[in-house]
C-alpha positions in Angstrom: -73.5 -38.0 -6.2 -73.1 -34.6 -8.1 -75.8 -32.7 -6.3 -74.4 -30.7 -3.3 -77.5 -31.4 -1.0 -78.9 -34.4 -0.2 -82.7 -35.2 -0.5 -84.6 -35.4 2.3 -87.9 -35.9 1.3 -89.6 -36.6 -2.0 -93.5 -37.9 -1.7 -95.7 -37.6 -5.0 -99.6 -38.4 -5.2 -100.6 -39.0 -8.9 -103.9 -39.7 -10.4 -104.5 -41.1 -14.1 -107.8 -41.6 -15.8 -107.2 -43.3 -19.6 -110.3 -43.8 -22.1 -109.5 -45.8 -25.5 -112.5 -46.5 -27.6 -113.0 -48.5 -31.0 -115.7 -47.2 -33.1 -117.1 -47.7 -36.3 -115.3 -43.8 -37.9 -112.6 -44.9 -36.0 -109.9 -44.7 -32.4 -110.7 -42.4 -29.6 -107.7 -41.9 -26.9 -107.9 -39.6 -23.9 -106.2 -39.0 -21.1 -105.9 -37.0 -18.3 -103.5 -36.4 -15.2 -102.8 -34.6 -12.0 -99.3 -34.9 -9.8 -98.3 -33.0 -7.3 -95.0 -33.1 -5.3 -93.2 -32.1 -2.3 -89.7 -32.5 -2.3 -86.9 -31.1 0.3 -83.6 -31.3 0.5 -81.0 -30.1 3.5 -77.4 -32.0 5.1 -77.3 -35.4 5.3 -75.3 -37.0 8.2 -71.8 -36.6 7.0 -72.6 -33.3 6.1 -74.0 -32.6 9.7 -70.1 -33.3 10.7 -69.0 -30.6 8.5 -71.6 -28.3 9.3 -73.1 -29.1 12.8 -72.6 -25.7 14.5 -74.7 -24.4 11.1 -78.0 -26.5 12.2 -78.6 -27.1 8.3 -79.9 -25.7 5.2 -83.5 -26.7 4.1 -84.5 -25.9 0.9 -87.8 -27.3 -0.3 -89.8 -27.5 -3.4 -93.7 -28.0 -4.0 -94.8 -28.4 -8.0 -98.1 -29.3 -9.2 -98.6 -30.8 -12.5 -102.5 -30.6 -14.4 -102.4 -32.3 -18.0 -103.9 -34.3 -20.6 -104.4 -35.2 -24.3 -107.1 -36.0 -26.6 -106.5 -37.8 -30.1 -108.6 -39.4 -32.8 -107.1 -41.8 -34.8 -109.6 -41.8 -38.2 -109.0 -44.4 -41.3 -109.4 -42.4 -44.7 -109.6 -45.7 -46.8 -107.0 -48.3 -47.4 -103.9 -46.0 -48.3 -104.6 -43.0 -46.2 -104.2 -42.3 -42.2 -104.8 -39.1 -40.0 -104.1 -38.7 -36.6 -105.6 -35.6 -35.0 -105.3 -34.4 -31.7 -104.4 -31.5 -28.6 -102.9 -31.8 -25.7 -102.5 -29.0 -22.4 -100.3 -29.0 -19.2 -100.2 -26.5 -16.5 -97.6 -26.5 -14.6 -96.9 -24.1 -10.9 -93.5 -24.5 -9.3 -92.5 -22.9 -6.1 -88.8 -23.2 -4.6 -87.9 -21.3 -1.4 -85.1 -21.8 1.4 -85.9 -21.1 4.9 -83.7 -19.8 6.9 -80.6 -21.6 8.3 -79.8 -22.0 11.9 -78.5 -18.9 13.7 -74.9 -19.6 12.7 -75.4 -19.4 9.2 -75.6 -15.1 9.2 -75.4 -15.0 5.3 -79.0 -17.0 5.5 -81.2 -16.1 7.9 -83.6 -14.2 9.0 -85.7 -14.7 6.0 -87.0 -17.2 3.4 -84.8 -17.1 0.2 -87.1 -17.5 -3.0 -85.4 -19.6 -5.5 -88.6 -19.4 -7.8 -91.9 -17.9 -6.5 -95.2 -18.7 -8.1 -93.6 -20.0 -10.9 -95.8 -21.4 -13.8 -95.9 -23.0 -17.4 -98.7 -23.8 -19.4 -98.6 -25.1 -22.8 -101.1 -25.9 -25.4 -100.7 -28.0 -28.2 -102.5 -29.2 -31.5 -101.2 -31.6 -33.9 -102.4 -33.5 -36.9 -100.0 -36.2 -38.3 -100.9 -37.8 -42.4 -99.8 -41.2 -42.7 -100.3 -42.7 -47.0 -99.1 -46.2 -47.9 -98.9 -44.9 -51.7 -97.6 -48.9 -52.8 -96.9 -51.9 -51.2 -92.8 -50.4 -51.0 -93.4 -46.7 -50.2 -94.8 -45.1 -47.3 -94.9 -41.4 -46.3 -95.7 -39.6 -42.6 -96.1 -35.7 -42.5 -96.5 -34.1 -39.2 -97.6 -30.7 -37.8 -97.6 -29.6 -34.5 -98.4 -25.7 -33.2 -98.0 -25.4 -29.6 -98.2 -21.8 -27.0 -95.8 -21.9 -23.9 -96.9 -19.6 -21.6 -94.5 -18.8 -18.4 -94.1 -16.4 -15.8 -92.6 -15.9 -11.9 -93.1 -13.7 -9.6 -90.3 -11.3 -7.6 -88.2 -12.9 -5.5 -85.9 -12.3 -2.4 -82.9 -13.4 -0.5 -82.2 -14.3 3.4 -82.1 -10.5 3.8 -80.4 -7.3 2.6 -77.1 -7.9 1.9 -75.8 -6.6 -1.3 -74.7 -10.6 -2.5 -78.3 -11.0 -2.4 -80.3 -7.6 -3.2 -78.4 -6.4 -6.4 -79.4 -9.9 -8.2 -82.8 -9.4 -6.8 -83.2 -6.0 -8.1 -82.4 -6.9 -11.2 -84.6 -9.7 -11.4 -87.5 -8.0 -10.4 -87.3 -5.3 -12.4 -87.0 -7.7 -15.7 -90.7 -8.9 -17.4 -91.0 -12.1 -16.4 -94.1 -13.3 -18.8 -92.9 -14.9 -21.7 -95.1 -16.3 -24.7 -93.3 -19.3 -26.9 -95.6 -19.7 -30.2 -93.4 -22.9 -31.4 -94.0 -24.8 -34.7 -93.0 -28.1 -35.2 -92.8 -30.1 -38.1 -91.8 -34.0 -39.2 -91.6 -35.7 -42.8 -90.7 -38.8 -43.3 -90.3 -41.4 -46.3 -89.8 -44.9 -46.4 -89.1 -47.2 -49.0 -89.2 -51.2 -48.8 -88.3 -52.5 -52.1 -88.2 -56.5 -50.6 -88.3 -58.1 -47.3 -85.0 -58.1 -47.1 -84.4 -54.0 -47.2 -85.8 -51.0 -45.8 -84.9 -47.3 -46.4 -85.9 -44.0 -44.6 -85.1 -40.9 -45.1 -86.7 -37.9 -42.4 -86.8 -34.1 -41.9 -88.0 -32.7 -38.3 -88.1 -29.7 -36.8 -88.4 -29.7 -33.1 -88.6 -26.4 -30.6 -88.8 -26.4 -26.6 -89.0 -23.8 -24.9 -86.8 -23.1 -21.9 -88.1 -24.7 -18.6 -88.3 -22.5 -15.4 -85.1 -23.0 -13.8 -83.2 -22.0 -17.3 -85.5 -18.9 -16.8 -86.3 -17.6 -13.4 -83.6 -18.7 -11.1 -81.5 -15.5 -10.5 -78.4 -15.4 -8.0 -75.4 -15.4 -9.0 -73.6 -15.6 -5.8 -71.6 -18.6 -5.7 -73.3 -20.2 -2.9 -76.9 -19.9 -4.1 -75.8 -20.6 -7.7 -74.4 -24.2 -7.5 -77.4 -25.0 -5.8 -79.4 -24.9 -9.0 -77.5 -27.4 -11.2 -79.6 -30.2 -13.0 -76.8 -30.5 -15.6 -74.6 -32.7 -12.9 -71.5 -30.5 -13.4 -70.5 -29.0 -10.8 -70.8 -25.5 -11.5 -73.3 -22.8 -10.3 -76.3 -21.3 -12.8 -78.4 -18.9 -13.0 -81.7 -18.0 -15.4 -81.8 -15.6 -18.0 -85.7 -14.4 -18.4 -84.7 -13.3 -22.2 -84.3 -17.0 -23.4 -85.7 -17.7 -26.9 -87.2 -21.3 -27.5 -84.1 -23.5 -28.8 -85.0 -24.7 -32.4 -83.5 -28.0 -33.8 -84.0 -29.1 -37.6 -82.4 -32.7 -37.8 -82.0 -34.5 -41.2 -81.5 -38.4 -40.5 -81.7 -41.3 -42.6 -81.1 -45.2 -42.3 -80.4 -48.2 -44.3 -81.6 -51.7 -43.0 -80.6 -54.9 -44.7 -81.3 -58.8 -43.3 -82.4 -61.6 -44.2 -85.9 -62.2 -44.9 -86.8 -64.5 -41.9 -85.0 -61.5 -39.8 -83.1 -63.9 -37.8 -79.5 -64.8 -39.9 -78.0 -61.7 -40.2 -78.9 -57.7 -40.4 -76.8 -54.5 -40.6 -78.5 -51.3 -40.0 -76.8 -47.6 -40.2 -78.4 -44.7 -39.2 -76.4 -41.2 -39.6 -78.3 -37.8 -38.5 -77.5 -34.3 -38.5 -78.8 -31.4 -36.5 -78.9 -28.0 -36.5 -80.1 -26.3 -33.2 -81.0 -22.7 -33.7 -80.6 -20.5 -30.1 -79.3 -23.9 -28.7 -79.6 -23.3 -24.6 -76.2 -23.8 -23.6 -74.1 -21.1 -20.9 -71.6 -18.2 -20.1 -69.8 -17.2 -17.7 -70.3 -14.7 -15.4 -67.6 -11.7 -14.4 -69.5 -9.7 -12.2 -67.8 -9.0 -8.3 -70.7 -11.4 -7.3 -69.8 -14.3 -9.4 -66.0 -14.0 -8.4 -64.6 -11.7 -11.3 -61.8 -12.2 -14.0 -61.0 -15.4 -12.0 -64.5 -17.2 -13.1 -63.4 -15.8 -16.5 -60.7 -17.1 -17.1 -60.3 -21.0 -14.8 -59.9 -24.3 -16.2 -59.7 -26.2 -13.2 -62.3 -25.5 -11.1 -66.3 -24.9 -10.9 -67.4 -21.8 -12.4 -70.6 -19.5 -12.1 -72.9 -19.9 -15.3 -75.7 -18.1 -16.7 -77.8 -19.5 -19.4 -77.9 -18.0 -22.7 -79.3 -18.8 -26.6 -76.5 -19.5 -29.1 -76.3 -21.9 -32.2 -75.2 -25.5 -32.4 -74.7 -28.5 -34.5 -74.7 -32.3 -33.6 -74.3 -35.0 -35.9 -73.6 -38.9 -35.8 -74.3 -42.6 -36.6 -76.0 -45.2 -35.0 -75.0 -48.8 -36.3 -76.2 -52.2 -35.2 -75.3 -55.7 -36.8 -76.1 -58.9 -36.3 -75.0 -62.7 -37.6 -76.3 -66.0 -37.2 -73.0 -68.1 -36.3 -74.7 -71.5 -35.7 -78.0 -73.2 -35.5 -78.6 -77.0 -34.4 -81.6 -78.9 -32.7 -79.1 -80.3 -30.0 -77.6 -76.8 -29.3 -79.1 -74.0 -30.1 -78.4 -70.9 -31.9 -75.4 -68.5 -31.6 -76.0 -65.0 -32.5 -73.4 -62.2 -32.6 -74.5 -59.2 -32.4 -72.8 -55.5 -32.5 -74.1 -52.0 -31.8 -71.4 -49.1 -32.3 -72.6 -45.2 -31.7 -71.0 -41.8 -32.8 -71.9 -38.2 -31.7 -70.3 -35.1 -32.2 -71.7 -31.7 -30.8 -70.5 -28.1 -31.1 -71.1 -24.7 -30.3 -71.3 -22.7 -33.4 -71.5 -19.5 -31.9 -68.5 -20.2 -29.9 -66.1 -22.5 -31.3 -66.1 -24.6 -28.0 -67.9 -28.4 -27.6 -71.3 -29.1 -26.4 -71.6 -30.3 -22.8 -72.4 -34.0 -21.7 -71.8 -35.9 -25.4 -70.8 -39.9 -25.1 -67.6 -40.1 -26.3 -67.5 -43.2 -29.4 -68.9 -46.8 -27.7 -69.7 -50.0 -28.7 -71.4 -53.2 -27.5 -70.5 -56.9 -28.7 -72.3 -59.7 -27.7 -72.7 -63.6 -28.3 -76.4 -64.5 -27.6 -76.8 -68.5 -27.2 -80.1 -69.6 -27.5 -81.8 -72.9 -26.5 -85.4 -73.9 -25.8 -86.4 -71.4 -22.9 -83.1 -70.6 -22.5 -81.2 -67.6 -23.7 -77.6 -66.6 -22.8 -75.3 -63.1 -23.4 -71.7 -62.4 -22.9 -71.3 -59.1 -24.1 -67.9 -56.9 -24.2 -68.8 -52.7 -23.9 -66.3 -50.5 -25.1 -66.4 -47.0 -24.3 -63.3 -44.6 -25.8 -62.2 -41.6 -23.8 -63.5 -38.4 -24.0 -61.8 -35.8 -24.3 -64.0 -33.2 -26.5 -64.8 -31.5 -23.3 -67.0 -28.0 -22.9 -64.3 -25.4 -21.7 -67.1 -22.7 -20.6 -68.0 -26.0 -18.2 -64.4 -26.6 -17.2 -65.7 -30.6 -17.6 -63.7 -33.1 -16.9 -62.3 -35.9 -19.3 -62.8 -39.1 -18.7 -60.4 -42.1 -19.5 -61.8 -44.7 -22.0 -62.9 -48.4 -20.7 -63.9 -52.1 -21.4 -66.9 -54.1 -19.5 -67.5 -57.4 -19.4 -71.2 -58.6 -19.1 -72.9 -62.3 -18.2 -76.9 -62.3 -18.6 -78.5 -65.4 -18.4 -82.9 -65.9 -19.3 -85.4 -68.8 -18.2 -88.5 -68.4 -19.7 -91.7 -70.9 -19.3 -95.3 -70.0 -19.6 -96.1 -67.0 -18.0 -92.9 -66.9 -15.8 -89.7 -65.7 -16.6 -86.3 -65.4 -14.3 -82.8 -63.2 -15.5 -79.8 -63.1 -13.5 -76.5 -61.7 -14.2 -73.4 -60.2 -13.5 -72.1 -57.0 -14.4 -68.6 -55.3 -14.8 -67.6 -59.4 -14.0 -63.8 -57.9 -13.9 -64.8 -55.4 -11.3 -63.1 -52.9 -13.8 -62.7 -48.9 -12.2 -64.0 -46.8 -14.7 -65.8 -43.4 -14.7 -68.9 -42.6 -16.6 -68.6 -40.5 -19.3 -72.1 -38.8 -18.5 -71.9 -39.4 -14.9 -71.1 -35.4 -14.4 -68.7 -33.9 -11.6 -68.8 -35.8 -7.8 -69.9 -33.0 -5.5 -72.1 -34.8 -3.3 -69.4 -35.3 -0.1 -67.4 -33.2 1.5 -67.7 -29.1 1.8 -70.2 -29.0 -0.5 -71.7 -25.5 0.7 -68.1 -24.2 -1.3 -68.1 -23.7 -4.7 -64.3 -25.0 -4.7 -63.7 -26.9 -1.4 -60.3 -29.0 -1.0 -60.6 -32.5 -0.6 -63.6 -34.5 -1.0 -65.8 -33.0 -3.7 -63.1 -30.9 -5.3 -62.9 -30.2 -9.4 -61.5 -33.0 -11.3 -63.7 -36.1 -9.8 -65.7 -38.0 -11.6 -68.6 -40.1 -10.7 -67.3 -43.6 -10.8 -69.1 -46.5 -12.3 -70.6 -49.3 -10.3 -68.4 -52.4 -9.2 -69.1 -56.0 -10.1 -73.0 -56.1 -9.8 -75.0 -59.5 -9.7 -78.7 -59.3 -9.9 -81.5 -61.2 -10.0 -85.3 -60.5 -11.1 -88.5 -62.7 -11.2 -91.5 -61.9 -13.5 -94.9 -63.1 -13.9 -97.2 -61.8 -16.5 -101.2 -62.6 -16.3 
């Protein structure tokens, strides 16, 4: 729904080979995998009415995937574990466009290259230190050193036009290999003073690297921009080959009371903060090519991006609950239960908010249980959000209520669920779901209409469902 093309194609072949072995020093785990996939995309049928005398607009997509992981898991006596281990992926990506039928002048005669022998190959080794130092504390340090290695070659357009050969100039005159040495890092503590209370407090520091398309896409002309959007918004990118590896160091902790037997009553709360140094987030473009002081300075329409490093900051909670209201031979149990979840991101360097952050939501429930029977009406709140990127120009979203029924029959091996969701068959649009682009002129970076700024993917109607599972 907020892509502008639809997919046409999409065929993977996979192959897995898994080796876990018990031995007397201790665990040996390896793995190893292959993928490869072929994926195209061009008009569907209702865009075929917009665009029939056009003939279409394939763009296709071939990646392959080599990876896998070796790790020993080795006892050092009753209070100490270590974990050692290294894992590799190589990764090659190519994206190009053949050219449109002969009605589409701006793309033809030639194949544009999106991303041309594109790869990515990381190595990593880890080792993670796991000490039970009493029967109540418990500690887990963590290293991880891993090389990102990526690179693309020069690209092209559909031909010579200046829309398409001063980006492509550019590009190709950039270095494109890039060498990420990243460090990461995790310490954790936990303390259990009775079987009624557990503590944690934990330090990590986490670092990916930027993926291809945050790299080595390269046009900024509106047209060949919005078709490289993953982040569901709308809006045209473009790479930036000069991206630094974005760098979080998070600080979380949690508190977890209940009752012994684990099944009366519990209350858990879990606040976090983050700091993410050269956070990958985006500008906007001025340039003729990207439409000028007019992509500067909107607010209420889709916008040409290009990714760039700057700080950021996220913090939250996480709290669940839950209370045994009755229990009786004849009738069951009745649980309530409650899960409520707070997020807050920003952009340090700018002052503005950080894209695509759930607004405040919560989930009550009452679970009755009886026998093989287990039944949930549960009540999701989601509050509006309106703490909204401006570089993105997204769109706020009003807040909501959903009413849930689930119902579970378990016996033996076999198990059946049905249910019905959104029961009121509440409208409501999803806070994540991104910008709806996918109908109308989607070839425009700003059409009229159908697909125009401001629309919201909506959420799904009154849903019943059924499943049937059998385990052996």
């Amino acid at each position: 729904a907020n892509q502008r093309m639809d997919m046409t194609d999409n065929s993977s072949s996979q192959f897995n080979l898994h080796y876990n072995g018990q031995f007397g020093w201790g665990e040996l785990d390896a793995r190893l995998y292959d993928q490869y996939v072929r994926h195209s995309m061009d008009f569907g049928d209702d865009k075929q009415t917009v665009y029939g005398s056009y003939g279409g607009m394939p763009m296709d997509t071939a990646s392959h995937t080599l990876g896998g992981a070796l790790v020993l898991d080795l006892p050092l006596g009753q209070r100490d574990k270590l974990k050692l281990g290294s894992e590799f992926q190589r990764y090659g990506l190519n994206d190009w466009w053949p050219a449109a039928g002969s009605g589409m002048g701006m793309m033809s005669p030639n194949t544009f290259w999106n991303i041309k022998d594109g790869t990515r190959d990381k190595l990593d080794v880890f080792a993670e230190w796991q000490a039970d130092w009493t029967p109540q504390w418990r500690s887990i340090l963590g290293l991880r050193a891993s090389q990102v290695k990526s690179n693309a070659g020069n690209v092209a357009g559909y031909n010579s036009m200046a829309s398409y050969a001063t980006d492509a100039a550019a590009f190709n005159a950039l270095n494109h290999q890039q060498t990420d040495h990243n460090i990461d890092l995790s310490a954790l503590a936990r303390y259990t003073p009775s079987a009624g209370q557990q503590y944690e407090l934990a330090y990590a520091q986490k670092t990916r690297s930027p993926n291809l398309y945050e790299r080595y896409t390269w046009s900024s002309m509106g047209m060949a921009a919005i078709m490289n959007n993953f982040a569901g918004d709308g809006n045209g990118y473009f790479g930036n080959p000069n991206l630094k590896p974005e760098v979080a160091h998070t600080l979380s902790s949690s508190a977890d009371w209940h009752a012994a037997d684990g099944s009366a009553w519990g209350l858990k709360i879990s606040p976090y903060y983050s700091y993410v140094q050269n956070y990958i987030d985006a500008q906007r473009c001025g340039t003729s090519l990207c439409g000028g002081s007019s992509n500067l300075t909107s607010t209420n329409s889709y916008v040409t991006l290009q990714y760039v490093n700057q700080n950021a900051q996220l913090y939250g909670v996480d709290v669940s609950g839950k209370l045994r209201l009755a229990n009786g031979r004849q009738y069951g149990s009745v649980d309530a239960t409650a899960q409520l979840s707070y997020t807050r991101g920003e952009n340090l360097t700018t002052g503005d908010n950080l894209y695509n952050i759930m607004p405040l939501n919560a989930k009550l429930a009452l679970v009755h249980t009886l026998g093989q029977w287990s039944n949930t009406a549960e009540l999701q709140l989601v509050r509006a959000k309106t703490d909204v990127s401006a570089v993105r120009n997204e769109i706020k979203t009003p807040g909501y209520s959903l009413f849930n029924l689930r119902s579970r029959y378990e016996w033996k091996q076999f198990s059946v669920d049905v249910g019905v969701d959104n029961v009121f068959n509440r409208y409501y649009v999803q806070p994540l779901g991104g910008a709806y682009t996918g109908q109308g002129s989607t070839m425009s970076k700003n059409p009229s209409g159908l697909g125009a700024w401001g629309t919201g993917v909506p959420g799904a109607a009154r849903s019943l469902y059924t499943a049937l599972n059998y385990r052996f």
